[in-house]
C-alpha positions as CSV (number, residue, x, y, z in Angstrom):
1,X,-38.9,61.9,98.3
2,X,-36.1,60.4,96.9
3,X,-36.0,56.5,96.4
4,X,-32.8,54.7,96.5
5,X,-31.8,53.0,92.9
6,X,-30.6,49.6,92.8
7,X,-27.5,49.1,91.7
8,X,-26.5,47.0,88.5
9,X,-23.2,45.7,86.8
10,X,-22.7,45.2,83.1
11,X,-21.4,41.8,82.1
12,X,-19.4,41.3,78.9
13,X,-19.4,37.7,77.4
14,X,-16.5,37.2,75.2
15,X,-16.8,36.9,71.5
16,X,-15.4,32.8,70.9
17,X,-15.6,32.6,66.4
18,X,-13.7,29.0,66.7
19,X,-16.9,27.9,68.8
20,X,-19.4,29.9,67.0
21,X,-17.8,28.2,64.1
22,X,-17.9,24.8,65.4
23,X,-21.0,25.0,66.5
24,X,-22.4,26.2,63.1
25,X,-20.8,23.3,61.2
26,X,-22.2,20.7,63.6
27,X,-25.4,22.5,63.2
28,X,-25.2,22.4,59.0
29,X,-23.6,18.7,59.1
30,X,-26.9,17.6,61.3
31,X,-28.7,19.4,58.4
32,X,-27.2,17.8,55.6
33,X,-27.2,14.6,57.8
34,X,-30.5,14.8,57.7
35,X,-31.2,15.8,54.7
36,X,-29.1,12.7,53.2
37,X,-30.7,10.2,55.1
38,X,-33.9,12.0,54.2
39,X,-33.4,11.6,50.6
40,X,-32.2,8.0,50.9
41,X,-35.4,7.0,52.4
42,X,-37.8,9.4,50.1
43,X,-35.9,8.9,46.9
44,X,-34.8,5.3,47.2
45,X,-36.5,4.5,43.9
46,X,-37.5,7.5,42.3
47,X,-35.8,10.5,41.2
48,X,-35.5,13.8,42.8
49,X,-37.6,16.7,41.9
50,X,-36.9,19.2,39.4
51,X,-35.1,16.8,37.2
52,X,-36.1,16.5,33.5
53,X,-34.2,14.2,30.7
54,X,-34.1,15.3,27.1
55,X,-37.0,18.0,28.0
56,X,-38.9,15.5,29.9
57,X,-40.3,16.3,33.0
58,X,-39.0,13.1,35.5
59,X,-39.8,14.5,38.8
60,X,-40.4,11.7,41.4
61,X,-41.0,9.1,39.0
62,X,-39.9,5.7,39.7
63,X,-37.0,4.5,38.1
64,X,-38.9,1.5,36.9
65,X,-41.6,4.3,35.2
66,X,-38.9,6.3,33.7
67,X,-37.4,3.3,32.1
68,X,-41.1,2.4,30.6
69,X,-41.4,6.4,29.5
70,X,-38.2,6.2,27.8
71,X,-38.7,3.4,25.8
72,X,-41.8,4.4,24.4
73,X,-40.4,7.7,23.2
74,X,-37.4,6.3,21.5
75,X,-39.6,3.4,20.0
76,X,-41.7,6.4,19.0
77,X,-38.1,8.2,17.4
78,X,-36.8,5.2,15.7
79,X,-40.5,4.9,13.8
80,X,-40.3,8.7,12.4
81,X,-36.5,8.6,11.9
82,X,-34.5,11.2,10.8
83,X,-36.2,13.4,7.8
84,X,-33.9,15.1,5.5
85,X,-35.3,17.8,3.2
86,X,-34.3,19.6,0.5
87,X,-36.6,21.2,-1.9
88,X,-39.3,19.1,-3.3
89,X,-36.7,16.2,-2.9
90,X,-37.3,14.4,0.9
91,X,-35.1,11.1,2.5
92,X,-36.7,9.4,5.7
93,X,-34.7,7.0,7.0
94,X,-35.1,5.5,10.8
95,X,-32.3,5.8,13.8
96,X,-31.0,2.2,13.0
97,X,-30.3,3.2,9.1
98,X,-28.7,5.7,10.1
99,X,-25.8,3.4,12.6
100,X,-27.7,5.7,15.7
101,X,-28.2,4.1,18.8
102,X,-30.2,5.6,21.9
103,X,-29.9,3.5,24.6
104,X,-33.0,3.5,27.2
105,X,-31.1,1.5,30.1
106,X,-28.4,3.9,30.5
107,X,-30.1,6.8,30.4
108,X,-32.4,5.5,33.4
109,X,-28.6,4.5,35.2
110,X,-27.9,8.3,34.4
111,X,-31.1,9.6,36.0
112,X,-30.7,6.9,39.2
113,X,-26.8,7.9,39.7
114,X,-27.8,11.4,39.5
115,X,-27.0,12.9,43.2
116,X,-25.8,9.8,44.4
117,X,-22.1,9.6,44.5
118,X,-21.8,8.3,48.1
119,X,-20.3,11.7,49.2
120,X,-22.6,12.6,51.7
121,X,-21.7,16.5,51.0
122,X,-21.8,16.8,47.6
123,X,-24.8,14.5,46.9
124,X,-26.7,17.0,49.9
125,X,-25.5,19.8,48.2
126,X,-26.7,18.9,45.0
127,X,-30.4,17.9,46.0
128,X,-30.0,21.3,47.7
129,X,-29.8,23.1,44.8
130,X,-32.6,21.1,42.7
131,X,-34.9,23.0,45.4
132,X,-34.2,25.9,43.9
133,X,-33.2,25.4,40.2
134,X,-34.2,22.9,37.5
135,X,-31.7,20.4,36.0
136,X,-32.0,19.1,32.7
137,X,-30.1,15.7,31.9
138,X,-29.0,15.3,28.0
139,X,-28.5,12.0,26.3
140,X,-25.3,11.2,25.3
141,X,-25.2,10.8,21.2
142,X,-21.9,9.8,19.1
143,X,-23.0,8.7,15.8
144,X,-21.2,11.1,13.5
145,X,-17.8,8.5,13.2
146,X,-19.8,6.4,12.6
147,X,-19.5,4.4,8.7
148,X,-23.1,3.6,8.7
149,X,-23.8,7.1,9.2
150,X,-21.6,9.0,6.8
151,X,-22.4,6.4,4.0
152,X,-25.8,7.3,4.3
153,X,-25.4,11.0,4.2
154,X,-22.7,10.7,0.9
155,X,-25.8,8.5,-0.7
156,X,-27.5,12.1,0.2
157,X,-24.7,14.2,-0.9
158,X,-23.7,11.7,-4.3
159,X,-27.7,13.2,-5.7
160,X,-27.2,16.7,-4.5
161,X,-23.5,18.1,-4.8
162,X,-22.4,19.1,-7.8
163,X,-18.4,19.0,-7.8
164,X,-16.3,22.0,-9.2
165,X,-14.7,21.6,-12.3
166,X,-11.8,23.4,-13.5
167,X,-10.9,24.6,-16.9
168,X,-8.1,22.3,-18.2
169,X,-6.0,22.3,-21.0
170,X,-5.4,19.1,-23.6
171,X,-3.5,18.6,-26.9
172,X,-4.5,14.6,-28.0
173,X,-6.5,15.2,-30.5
174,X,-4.0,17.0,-32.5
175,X,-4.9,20.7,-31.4
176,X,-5.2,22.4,-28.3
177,X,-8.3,22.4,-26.5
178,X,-9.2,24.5,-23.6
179,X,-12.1,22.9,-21.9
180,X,-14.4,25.1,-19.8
181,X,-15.0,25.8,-15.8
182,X,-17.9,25.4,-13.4
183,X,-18.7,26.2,-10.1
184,X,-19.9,23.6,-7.9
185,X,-21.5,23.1,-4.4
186,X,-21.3,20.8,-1.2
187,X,-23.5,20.3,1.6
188,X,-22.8,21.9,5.2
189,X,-22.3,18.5,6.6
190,X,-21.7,20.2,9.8
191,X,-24.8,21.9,10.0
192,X,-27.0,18.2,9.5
193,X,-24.9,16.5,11.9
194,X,-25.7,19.4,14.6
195,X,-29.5,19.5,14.0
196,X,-29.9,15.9,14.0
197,X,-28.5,16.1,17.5
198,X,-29.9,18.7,18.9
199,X,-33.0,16.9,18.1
200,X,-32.2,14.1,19.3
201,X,-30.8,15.6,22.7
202,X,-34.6,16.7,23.5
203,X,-36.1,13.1,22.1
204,X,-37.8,14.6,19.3
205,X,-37.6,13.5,15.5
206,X,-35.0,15.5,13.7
207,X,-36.1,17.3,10.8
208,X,-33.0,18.6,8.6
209,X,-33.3,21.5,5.7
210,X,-30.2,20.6,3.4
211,X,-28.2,23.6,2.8
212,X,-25.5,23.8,0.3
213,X,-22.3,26.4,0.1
214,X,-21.0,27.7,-3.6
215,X,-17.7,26.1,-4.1
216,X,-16.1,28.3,-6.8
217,X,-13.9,26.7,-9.6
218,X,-10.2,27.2,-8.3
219,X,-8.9,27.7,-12.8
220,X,-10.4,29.4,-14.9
221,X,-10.3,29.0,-18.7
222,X,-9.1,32.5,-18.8
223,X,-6.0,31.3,-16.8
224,X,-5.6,28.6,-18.6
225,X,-5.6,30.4,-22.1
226,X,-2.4,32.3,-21.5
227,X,-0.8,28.7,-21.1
228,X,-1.6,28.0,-24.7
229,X,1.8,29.7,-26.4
230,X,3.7,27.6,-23.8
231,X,1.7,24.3,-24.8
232,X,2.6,25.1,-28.6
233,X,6.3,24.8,-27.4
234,X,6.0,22.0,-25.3
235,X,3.9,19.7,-27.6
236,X,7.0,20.6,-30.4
237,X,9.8,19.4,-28.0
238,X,11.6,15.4,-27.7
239,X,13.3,15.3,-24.2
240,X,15.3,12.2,-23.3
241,X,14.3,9.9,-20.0
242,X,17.4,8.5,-18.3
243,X,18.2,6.2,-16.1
244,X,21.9,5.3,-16.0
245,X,22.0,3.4,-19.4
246,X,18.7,3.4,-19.7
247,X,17.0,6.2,-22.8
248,X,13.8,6.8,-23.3
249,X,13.0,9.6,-25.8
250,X,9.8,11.0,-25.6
251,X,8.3,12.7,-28.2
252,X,6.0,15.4,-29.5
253,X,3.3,12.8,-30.2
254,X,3.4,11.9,-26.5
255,X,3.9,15.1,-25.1
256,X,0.7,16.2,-27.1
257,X,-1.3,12.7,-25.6
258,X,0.5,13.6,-21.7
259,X,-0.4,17.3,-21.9
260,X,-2.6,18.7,-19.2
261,X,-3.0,21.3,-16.5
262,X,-2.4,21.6,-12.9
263,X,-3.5,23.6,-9.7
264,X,-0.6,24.0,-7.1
265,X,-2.8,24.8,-3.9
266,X,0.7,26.7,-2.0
267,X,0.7,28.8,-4.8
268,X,-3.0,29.6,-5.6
269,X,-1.7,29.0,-9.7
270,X,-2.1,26.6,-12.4
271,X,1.0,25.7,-14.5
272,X,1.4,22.6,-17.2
273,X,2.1,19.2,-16.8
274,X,2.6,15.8,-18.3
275,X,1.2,14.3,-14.7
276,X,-1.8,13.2,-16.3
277,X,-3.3,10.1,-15.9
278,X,-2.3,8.7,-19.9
279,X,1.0,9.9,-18.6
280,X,1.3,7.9,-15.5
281,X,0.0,4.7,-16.8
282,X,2.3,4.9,-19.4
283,X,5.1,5.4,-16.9
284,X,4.0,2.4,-14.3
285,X,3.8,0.6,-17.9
286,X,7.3,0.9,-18.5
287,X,8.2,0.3,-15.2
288,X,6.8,-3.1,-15.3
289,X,9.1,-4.0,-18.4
290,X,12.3,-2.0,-18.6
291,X,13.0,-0.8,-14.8
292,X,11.3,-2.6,-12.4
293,X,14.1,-4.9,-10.6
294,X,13.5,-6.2,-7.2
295,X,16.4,-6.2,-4.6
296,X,18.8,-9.0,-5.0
297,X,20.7,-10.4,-1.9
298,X,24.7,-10.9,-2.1
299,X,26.3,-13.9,-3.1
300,X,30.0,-14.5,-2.9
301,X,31.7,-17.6,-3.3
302,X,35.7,-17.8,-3.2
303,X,37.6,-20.6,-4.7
304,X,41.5,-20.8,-4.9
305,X,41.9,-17.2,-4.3
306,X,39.3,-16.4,-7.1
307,X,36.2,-15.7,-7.1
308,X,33.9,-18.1,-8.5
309,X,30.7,-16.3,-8.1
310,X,29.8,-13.2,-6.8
311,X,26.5,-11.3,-7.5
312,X,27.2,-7.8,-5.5
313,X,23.5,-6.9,-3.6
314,X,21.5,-4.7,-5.7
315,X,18.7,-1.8,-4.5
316,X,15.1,-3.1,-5.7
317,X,13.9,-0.2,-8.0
318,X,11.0,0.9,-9.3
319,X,9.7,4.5,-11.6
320,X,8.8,6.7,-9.3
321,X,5.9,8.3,-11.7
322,X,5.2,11.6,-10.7
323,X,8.4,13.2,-9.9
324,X,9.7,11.5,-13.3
325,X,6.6,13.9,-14.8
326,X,7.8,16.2,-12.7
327,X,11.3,16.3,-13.8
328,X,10.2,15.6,-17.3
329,X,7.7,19.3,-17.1
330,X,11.2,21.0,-15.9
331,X,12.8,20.0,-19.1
332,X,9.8,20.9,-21.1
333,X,9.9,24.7,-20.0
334,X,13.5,25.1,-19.9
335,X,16.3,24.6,-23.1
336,X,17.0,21.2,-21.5
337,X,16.6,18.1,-23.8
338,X,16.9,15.2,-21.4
339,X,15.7,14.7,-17.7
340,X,16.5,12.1,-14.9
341,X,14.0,9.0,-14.4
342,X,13.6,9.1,-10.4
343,X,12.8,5.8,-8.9
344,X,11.3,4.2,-5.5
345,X,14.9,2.9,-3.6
346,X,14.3,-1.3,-1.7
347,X,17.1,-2.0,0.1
348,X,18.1,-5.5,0.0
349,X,18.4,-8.0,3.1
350,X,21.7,-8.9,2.4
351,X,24.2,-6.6,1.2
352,X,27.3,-7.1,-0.2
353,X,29.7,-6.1,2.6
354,X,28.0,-9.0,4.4
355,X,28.5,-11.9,2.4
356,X,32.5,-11.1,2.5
357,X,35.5,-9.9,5.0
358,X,37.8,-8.5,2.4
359,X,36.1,-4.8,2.3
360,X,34.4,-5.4,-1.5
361,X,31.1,-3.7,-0.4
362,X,30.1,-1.9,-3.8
363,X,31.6,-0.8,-7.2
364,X,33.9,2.0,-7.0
365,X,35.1,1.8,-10.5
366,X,33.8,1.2,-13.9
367,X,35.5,1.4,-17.7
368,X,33.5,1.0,-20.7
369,X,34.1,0.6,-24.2
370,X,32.9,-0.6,-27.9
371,X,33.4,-3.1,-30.4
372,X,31.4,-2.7,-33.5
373,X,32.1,-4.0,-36.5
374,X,34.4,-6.4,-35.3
375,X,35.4,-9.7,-36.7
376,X,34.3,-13.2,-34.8
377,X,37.8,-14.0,-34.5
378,X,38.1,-10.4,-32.5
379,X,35.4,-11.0,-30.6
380,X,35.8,-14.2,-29.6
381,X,39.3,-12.7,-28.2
382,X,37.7,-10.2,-26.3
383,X,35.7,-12.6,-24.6
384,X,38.1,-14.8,-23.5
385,X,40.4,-12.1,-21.9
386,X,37.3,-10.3,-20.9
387,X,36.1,-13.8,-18.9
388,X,39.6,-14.9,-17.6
389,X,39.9,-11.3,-15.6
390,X,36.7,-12.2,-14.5
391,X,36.4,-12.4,-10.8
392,X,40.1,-11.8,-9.9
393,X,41.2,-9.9,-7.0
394,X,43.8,-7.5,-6.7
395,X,44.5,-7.7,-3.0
396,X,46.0,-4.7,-0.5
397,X,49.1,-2.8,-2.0
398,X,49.9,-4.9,-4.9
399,X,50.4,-4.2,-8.5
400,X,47.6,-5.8,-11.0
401,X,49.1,-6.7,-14.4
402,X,46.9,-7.2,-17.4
403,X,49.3,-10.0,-19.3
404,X,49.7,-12.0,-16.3
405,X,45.5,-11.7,-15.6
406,X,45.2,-13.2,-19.2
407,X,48.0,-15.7,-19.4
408,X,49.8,-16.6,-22.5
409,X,48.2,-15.5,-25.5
410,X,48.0,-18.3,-27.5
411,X,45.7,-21.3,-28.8
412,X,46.1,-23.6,-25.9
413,X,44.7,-20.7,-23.6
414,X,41.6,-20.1,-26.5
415,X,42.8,-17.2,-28.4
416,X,42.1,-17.4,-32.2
417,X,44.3,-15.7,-35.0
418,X,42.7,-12.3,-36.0
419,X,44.6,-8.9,-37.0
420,X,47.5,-7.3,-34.6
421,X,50.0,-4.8,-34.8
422,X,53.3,-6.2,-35.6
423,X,56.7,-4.5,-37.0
424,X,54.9,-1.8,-38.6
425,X,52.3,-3.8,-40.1
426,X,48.6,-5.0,-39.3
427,X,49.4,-9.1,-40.1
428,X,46.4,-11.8,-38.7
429,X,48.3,-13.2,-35.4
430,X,47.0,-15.0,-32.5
431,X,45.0,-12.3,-30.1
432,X,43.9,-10.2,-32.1
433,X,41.6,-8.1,-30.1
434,X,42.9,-8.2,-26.1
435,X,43.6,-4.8,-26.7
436,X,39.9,-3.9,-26.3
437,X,39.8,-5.5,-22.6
438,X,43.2,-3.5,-21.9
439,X,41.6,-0.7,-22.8
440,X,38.7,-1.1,-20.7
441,X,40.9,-1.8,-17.7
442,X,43.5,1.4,-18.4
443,X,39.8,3.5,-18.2
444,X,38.4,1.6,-15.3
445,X,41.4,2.2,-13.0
446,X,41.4,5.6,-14.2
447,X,37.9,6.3,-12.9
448,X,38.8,5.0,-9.5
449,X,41.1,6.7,-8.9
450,X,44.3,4.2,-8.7
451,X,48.1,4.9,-10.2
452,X,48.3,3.5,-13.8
453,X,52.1,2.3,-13.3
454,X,52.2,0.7,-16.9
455,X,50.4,1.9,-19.8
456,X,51.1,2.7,-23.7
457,X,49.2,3.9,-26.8
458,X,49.0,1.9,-29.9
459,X,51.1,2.5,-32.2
460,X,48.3,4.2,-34.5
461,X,44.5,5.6,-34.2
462,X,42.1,2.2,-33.4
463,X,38.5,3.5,-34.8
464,X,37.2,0.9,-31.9
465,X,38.5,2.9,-29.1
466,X,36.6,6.3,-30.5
467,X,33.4,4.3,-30.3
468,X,31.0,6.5,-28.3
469,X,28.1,5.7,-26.4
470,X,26.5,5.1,-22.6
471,X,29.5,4.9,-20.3
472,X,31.8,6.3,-22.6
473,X,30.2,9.6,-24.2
474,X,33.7,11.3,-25.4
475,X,34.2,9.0,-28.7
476,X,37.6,10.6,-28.8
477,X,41.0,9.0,-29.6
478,X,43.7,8.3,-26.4
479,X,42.1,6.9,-23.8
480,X,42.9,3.0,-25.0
481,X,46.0,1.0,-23.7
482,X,47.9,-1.6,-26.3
483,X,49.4,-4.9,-24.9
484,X,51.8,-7.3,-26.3
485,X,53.5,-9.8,-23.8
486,X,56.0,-9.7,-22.5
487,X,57.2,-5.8,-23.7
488,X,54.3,-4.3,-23.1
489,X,51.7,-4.3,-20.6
490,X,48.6,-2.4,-18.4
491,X,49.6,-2.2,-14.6
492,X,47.9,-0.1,-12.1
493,X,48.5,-0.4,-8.2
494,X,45.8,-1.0,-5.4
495,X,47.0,2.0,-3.0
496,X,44.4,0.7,-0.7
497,X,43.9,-1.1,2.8
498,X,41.4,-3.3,0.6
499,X,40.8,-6.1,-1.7
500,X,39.6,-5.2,-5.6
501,X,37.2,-7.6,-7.1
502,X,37.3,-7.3,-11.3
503,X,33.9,-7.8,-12.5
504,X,33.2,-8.0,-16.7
505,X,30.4,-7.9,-18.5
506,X,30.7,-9.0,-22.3
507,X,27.6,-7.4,-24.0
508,X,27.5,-9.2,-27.6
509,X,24.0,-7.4,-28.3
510,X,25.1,-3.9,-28.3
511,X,29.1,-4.4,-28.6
512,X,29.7,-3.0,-25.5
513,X,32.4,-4.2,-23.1
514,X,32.0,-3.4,-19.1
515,X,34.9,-3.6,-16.5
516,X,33.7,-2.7,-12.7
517,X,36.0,-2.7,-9.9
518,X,33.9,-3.2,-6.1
519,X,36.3,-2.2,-3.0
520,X,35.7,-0.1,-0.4
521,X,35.2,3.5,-1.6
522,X,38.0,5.6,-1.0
523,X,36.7,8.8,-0.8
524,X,38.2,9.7,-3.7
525,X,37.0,12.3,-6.3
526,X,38.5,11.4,-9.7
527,X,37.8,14.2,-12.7
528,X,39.2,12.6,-16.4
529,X,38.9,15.3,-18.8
530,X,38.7,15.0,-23.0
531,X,41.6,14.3,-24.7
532,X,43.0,17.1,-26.9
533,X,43.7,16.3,-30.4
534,X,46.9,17.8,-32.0
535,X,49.4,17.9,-34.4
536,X,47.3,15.8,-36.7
537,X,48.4,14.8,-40.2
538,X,47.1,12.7,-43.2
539,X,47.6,9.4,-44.2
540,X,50.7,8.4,-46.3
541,X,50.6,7.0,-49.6
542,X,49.2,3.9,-50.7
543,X,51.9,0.6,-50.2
544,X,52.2,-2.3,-52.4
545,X,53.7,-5.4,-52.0
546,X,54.7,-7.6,-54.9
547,X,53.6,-10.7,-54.7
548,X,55.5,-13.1,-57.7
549,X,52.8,-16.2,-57.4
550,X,49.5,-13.9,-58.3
551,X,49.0,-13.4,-61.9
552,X,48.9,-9.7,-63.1
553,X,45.5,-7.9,-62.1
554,X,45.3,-9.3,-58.4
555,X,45.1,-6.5,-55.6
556,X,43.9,-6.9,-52.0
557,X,44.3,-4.4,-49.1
558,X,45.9,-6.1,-46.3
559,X,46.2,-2.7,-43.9
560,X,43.7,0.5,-43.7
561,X,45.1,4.3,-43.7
562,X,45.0,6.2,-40.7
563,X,45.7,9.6,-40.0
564,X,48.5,10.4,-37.1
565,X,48.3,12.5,-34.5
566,X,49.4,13.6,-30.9
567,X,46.5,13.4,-28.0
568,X,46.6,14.6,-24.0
569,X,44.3,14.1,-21.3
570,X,44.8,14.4,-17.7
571,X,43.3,13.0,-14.5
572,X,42.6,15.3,-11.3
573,X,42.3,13.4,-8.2
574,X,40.7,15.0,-5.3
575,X,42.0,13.4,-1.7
576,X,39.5,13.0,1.5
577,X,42.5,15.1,2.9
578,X,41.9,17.9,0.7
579,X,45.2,17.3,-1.4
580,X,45.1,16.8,-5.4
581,X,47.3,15.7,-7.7
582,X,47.4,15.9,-11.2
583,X,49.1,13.6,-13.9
584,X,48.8,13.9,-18.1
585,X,48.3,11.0,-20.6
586,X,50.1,11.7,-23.7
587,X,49.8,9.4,-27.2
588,X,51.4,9.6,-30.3
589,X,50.0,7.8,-33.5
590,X,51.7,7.5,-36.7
591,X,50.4,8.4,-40.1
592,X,49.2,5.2,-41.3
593,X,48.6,4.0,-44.8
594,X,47.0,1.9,-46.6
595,X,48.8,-1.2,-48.1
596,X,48.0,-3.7,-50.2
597,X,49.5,-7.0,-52.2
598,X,49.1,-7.0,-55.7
599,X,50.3,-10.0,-58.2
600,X,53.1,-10.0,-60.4
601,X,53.0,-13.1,-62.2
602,X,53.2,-12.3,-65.4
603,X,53.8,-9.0,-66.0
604,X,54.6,-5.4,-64.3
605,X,52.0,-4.6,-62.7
606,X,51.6,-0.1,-63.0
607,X,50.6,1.4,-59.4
608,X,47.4,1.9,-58.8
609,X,45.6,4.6,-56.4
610,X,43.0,2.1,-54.6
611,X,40.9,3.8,-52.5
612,X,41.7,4.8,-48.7
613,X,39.3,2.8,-46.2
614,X,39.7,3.4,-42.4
615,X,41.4,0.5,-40.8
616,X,39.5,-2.7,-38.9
617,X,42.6,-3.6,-37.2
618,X,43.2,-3.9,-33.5
């Protein structure tokens, strides 16, 4: 029998993810809702489970209790301090020695902030995973900037370490002594600093094992020994300090005192030097007497078209020590036998081109030349020429003459008789000596660089004007320029868009006699080379002059021999532009020779041969 089957349809419900999704996140928001307000109500005043601080177990304890619990342990750490070990030798010193600082009341803010950001989310999120994992909270330690703390540990370090010493080298006792090397040790300050806080980080007295590491001398006396044939030269050397006139020998004896050894650390070497410490002092000793010039500010004061006093702005200057030493050790191992004094450079607050409109911002010129052994009456002279040049100007494209700088030479304008070249003969006249300041100017104006339009030679070799020394190193004859108004005179030519201000400095002490010219520089590079000496020839005979009102026996030289000769130099100027010129000097002196007067009255009087002297004349 059959039976009859109901009938059934299949119904297919549609798959909807953006509500299955909604759905879930209202469902998982309620959740955290929930959870979040739970928590708020639960763990108002308490912390959450599974939370420890510093290894302590905090789990639902009050805030108020966790406070109480953390002060006790850190009053507890502050008693046993920190103890620092090292062999037999111990230090105990408490947290507040040592500058560290744990600070109860913000750890217990850290606990109670914990999981409470006010982000719902992230704070449910967070309590969350405390359900399922432990969190440990760390106090936050900064101590090892601190000066309280590192001067404790180098009181530690000042009875323990044991610095390195290298093997040196020194020579002032008289011999050379090569001192011996020794390893030394530091502590692993890095290692204390991280015990101590990861003790600290779990609220447990630290307990710290000093270690040390081997620090290995970096010279040996074995390098040091094959620096001893290189001493023996040094110590046996005299190299000259300079400083533009400045000379400061330095000899054997303080070589030998200076002498010691250095590591360069790019290198990995050890060399010789006189940068010791006798050697610096020495230096910052001399600095405080012979170079040690503060800056001077500009002064310039014009009156009728001269200047009436100007004091050009100066750099401030002092030794710079160590690269003097340093330049001083080059000398030492090389052939040379003088070396450059550096200095520290102060710029002043006023500088020259400040104080004046004319373009005189610095010198661009100086001439320099000597005097010794000259008469009063000479000197005198050269002052007064020297001092009425003083402060002139030579303004834009003009011609600078020497007779009309010094006026009339003669007693009204304070010139004093003294010996000059006249006819031939070396007679006492008024002047005698403004050839020296002529001089000086003819080699001033060659040095910067300006057209000599006027210029002779004297008429015979001046021993004054092949006076060497600072300024003037050639001590040969030709460079000098004779005046005698009105036939003959100096003239150069300011070429320049610029005024020249003619500065002299009369140096009595050391017979030295200084013309500087300040302008504007004119880029100018001016080469004077030495004069060639040619053609030269003896002295003549011997004159004599009768003289009918001495009796018979009276001699007296009234002129010196000289020898004659021809000299040449030239002077190369270099242009900005790139152009040079070229133009020769050229001198001739006469054979000179000695005369003298010699009394008559009387009697003939037979020649004599007197003795040849070289001439004090002009």
């Amino acid at each position: 029998m059959f039976q009859k089957i109901k009938s059934f349809s299949l119904r297919i419900v549609q798959y909807r993810p953006l509500q299955t999704f909604v759905l879930t996140s209202a469902i998982m928001a309620l959740l955290l809702g929930c959870i979040a307000l739970g928590e708020r109500i639960v763990f108002a005043e308490r912390s959450y489970p599974n939370i420890s601080f510093g290894g302590i177990d905090l789990s639902y304890k009050s805030f108020d209790g966790i406070k109480q619990l953390l002060d006790e342990r850190v009053t507890q750490l502050n008693e046993e301090g920190v103890t620092f070990n090292y062999g037999e030798r111990k230090w105990q010193a408490s947290l507040s020695e040592l500058g560290i600082i744990l600070d109860t009341r913000a750890y217990t803010e850290t606990i109670s902030d914990f999981a409470r950001t006010g982000n719902p989310l992230e704070d449910s999120t967070t309590i969350l995973r405390l359900l399922l994992k432990k969190d440990d909270l760390y106090p936050a330690l900064d101590f090892t900037s601190k000066d309280i703390y590192r001067a404790y540990i180098d009181t530690i370090a000042s009875a323990i370490e044991q610095p390195e010493m290298n093997a040196t080298l020194s020579a002032d006792t008289g011999s050379i002594v090569v001192s011996a090397d020794r390893n030394g040790n530091r502590m692993l300050r890095g290692y204390i600093n991280a015990a101590i806080e990861q003790a600290l980080s779990r609220l447990t007295p630290p307990v710290v094992d000093i270690r040390l590491e081997d620090i290995p001398a970096q010279v040996t006396v074995a390098e040091v020994t094959t620096l001893v044939p290189q001493a023996e030269e040094w110590i046996q050397k005299t190299v000259h300090l300079k400083y533009d006139l400045l000379d400061w020998p330095i000899t054997p004896d303080q070589i030998r005192s200076w002498l010691s050894t250095a590591y360069d650390e790019t290198t990995k070497t050890v060399h010789l030097t006189t940068n010791s410490q006798a050697g610096r002092t020495t230096m910052q000793g001399w600095s405080e007497t012979d170079l040690n010039r503060p800056p001077k500010d500009a002064i310039f004061e014009l009156t009728d078209a001269k200047v009436t006093r100007f004091e050009p702005s100066e750099d401030g200057i002092v030794i710079d020590a160590e690269l003097t030493l340093s330049h001083l050790d080059e000398a030492l191992s090389s052939s040379q036998g003088e070396a450059e004094i550096a200095v520290l450079v102060q710029e002043p607050e006023i500088k020259t081109a400040e104080v004046n409109d004319m373009g005189i911002t610095e010198r661009v010129a100086r001439g320099v030349s000597y005097f010794r052994g000259s008469s009063n009456a000479r000197m005198t002279n050269i002052r007064n020429a020297s001092d009425k040049m003083n402060g002139l100007i030579v303004e834009p494209h003009t011609e600078f003459s020497y007779n009309q700088a010094i006026g009339d030479v003669s007693t009204k304008n304070g010139f004093v008789i003294g010996l000059i070249i006249e006819k031939g003969r070396t007679v006492e006249g008024v002047g005698g000596g403004v050839c020296q300041p002529s001089t000086t100017m003819f080699r001033a104006a060659l040095d910067g660089g300006y057209p000599i339009t006027e210029r002779y030679a004297h008429a015979y070799r001046v021993h004054y004007y092949e006076e060497g020394g600072p300024g003037y190193e050639s001590g040969k004859p030709g460079i000098d320029a004779t005046v005698y108004a009105p036939s003959k005179d100096l003239k150069f030519l300011n070429d320049t868009d610029n005024h020249i201000l003619i500065l002299t400095d009369y140096d009595r002490a050391n017979y030295r006699l200084t013309i500087d010219l300040y302008s504007t520089p004119t880029g100018r590079t001016v080469t004077v080379s030495e004069p060639i000496v040619f053609n030269i020839t003896a002295a003549p005979a011997p004159e004599y002059y009768d003289v009918p009102d001495q009796p018979v026996g009276y001699l007296k030289q009234i002129d010196w021999a000289a020898g004659g000769a021809d000299t040449e130099f030239s002077r190369t100027i270099l242009f900005p532009d790139g152009t040079e010129s070229t133009e020769s000097f050229t001198s001739h002196f006469k054979a000179w020779s000695a005369k003298y007067e010699r009394g008559t009255l009387g009697a003939e009087v037979p020649a004599e041969e007197p003795p040849v002297e070289p001439a004090p004349t002009e």
